[in-house]
C-alpha positions in Angstrom: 99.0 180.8 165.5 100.7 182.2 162.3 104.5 181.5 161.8 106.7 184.4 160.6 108.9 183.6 157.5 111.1 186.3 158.2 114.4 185.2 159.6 113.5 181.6 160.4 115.9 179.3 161.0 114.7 176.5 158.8 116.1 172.3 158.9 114.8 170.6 155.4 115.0 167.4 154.9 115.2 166.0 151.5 116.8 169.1 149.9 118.7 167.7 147.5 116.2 167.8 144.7 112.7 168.3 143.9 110.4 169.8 146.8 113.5 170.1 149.1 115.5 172.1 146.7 112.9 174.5 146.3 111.5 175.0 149.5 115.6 176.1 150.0 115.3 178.7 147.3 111.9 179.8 148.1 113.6 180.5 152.4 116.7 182.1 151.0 115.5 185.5 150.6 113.8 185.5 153.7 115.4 183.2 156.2 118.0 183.5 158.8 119.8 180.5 158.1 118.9 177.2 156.6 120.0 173.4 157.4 120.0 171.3 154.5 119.4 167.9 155.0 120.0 165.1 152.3 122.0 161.8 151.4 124.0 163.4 148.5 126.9 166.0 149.7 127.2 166.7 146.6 123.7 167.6 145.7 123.6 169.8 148.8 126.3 171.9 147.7 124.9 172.5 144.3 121.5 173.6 146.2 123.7 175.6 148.7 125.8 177.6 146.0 122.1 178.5 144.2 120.7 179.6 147.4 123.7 182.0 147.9 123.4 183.3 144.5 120.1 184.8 145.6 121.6 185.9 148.9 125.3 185.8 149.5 125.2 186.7 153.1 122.9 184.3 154.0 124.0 181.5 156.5 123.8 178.2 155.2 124.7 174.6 156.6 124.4 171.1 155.0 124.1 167.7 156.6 124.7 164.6 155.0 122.5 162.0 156.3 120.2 158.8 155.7 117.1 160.1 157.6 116.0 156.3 156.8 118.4 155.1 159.4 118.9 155.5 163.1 122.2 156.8 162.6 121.5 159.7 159.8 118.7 161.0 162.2 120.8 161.3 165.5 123.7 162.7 163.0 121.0 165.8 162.3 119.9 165.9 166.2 123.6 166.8 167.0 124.2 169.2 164.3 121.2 170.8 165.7 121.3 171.1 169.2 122.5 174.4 170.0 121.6 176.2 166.7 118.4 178.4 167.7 116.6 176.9 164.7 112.8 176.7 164.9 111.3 175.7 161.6 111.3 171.9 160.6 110.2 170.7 157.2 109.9 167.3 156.7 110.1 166.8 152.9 112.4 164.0 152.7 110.3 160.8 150.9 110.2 158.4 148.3 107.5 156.2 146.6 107.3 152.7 144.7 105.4 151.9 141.8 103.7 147.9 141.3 102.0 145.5 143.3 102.6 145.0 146.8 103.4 141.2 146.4 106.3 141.5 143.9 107.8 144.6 145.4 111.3 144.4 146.6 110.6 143.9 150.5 114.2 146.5 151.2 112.4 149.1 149.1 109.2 149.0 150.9 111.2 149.0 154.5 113.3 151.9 153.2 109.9 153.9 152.0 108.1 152.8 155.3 111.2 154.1 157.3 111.6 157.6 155.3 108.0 158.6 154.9 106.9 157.5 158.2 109.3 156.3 160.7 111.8 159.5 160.0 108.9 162.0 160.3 107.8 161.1 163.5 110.8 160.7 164.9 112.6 163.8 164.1 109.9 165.4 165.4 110.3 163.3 168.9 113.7 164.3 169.1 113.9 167.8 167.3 110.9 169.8 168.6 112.2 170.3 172.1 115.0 172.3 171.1 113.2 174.1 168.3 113.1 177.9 169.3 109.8 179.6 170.2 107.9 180.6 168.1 108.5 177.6 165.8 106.8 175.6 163.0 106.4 172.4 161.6 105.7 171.7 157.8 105.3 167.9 157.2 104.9 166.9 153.5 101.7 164.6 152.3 100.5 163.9 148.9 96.7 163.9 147.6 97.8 160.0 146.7 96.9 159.7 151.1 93.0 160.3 150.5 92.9 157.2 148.5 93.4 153.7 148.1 95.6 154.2 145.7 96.7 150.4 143.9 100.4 149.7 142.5 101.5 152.8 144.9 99.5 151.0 147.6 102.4 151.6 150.3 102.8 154.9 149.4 100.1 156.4 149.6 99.1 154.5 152.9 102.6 156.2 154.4 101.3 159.6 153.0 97.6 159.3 154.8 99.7 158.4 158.1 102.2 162.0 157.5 98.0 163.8 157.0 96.7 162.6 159.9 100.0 162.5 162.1 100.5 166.1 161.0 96.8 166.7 161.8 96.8 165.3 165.4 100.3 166.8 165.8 98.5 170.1 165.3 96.0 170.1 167.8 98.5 168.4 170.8 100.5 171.5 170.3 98.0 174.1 170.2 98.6 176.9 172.8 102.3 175.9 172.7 103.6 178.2 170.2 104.0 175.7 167.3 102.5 176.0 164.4 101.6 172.3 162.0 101.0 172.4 158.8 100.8 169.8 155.9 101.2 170.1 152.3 99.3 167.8 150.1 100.4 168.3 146.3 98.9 165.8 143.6 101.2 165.5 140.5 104.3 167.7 140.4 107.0 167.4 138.1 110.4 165.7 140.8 112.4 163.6 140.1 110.3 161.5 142.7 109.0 158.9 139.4 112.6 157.8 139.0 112.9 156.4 142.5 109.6 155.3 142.2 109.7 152.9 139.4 110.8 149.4 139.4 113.9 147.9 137.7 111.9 147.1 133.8 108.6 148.5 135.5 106.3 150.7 134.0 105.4 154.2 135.0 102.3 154.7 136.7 99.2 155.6 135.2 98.8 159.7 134.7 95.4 159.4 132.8 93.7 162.6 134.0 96.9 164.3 135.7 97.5 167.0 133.2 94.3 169.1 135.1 95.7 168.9 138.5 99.3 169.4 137.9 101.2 172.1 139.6 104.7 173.6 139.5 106.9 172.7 142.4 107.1 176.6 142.8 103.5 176.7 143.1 103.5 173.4 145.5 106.3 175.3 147.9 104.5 178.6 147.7 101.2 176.8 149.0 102.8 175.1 151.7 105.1 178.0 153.0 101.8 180.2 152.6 99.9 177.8 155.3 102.7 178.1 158.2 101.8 182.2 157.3 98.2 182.1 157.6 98.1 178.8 160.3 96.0 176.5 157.9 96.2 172.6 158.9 96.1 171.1 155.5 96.4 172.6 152.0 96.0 171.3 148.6 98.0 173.3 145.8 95.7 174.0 143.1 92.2 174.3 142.3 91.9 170.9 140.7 93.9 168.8 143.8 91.9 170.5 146.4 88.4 169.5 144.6 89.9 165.8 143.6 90.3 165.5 147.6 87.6 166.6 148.4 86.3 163.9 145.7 88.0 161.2 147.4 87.1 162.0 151.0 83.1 162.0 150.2 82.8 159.3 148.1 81.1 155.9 149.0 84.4 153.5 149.4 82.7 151.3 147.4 82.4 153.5 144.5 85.4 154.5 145.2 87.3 150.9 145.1 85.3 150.4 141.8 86.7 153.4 140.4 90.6 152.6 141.2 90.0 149.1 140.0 88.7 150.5 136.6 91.9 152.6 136.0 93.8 149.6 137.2 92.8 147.7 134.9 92.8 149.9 132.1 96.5 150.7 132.8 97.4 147.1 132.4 95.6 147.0 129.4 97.9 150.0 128.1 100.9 149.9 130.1 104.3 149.7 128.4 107.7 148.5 130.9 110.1 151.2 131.0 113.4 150.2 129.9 
């Protein structure tokens, strides 16, 4: 079933920045109210105040929480039992860049915990009290069709969100939910500055600048899917052919491909400072 935008009543997560922040000015126009969800008060406010310059009257609450933890989520649960909301988008995430044997083992628990753990439950707990008809918009990355080495973590959490959101989908069919997921490739976030290490490197963007896309363009997409009830979308041309590249390829051409840009990337990598 297709989701009306018009006067949702939308919960985002991670909309302090980046996606988030987006997908908030993107639903003011529209929405009915909107729940911003984030660790930084601060932040939220500033994302608030632009949302209300492109629509004064429009109702907006902030929530302050550490999705990672059990705590922040069940903070969130309260603030919305009661509220009549029905749209849920699950943007909060973060990533890490290096091997998975020198990786700081709190980082990788605090990824696994936000882009997996946090997901799943929130929908658990939240989706019972979302109004009817409601919708669900969990956010991927192309980086879960492959292998992907030095972000190995991440983009194994991201092909969990795809096929999570993808079984989801078809569990709730008939019950007046709509599922969607959004799988951008590179967008220019903020999300690199989590992702690097303390004196790491960047990761390698040979070959990004042709499937690069706007985070206005990324939002767009994914709002544009809960519209026309499409499972899984791919924002751009070049991002929906590169996974479409990665799903049909032999693995083993595959592997032999990612260890190639490995180790070329070592060969030109530079630590940030």
């Amino acid at each position: 079933m297709t989701f009306p935008l018009h006067g949702c009543r939308a919960i985002i997560t991670g909309a302090s920045s980046g996606l988030g922040a987006e997908f908030a000015r993107q639903l003011a126009p529209q929405a009915g109210a909107l729940l911003l969800v984030a660790r930084r008060p601060e932040a939220l406010e500033a994302v608030r105040a632009e949302c209300l310059a492109l629509r004064p009257q429009l109702w907006i609450e902030i929530c302050a929480a550490d999705l990672a933890e059990t705590a922040g989520r069940e903070t969130l649960r309260a603030q919305v039992a009661g509220g009549d909301w029905n749209l849920l988008v699950n943007n909060a995430g973060m990533g890490d860049y290096g091997p998975v044997v020198t990786a700081d083992p709190a980082k990788l628990r605090l990824m696994i915990d936000l882009n997996i753990t946090a997901p799943v439950l929130l929908v658990n707990s939240l989706l019972p009290s979302l109004a009817r008809p409601a919708a669900i918009l969990n956010v991927s990355s192309l980086a879960g069709e492959m292998p992907l080495p030095e972000a190995a973590c991440y983009a194994a959490s991201k092909a969990f969100v795809t096929r999570f959101s993808e079984a989801l989908r078809i569990e709730l069919a008939g019950q007046g939910v709509t599922v969607s997921c959004l799988c951008p490739g590179p967008t220019p976030t903020g999300f690199s500055r989590t992702a690097r290490r303390p004196g790491g490197g960047d990761t390698d963007r040979s070959g990004q600048g042709l499937l690069r896309q706007l985070p206005e363009h990324v939002v767009a997409v994914g709002l544009n899917a809960l519209v026309t009830d499409r499972a899984c979308v791919y924002p751009g041309l070049g991002v929906g052919l590169a996974a479409r590249l990665f799903r049909h390829l032999p693995r083993v051409v595959l592997r032999r491909l990612l260890q190639r840009r490995l180790e070329r990337g070592k060969m030109t990598a530079t630590p940030e400072s």
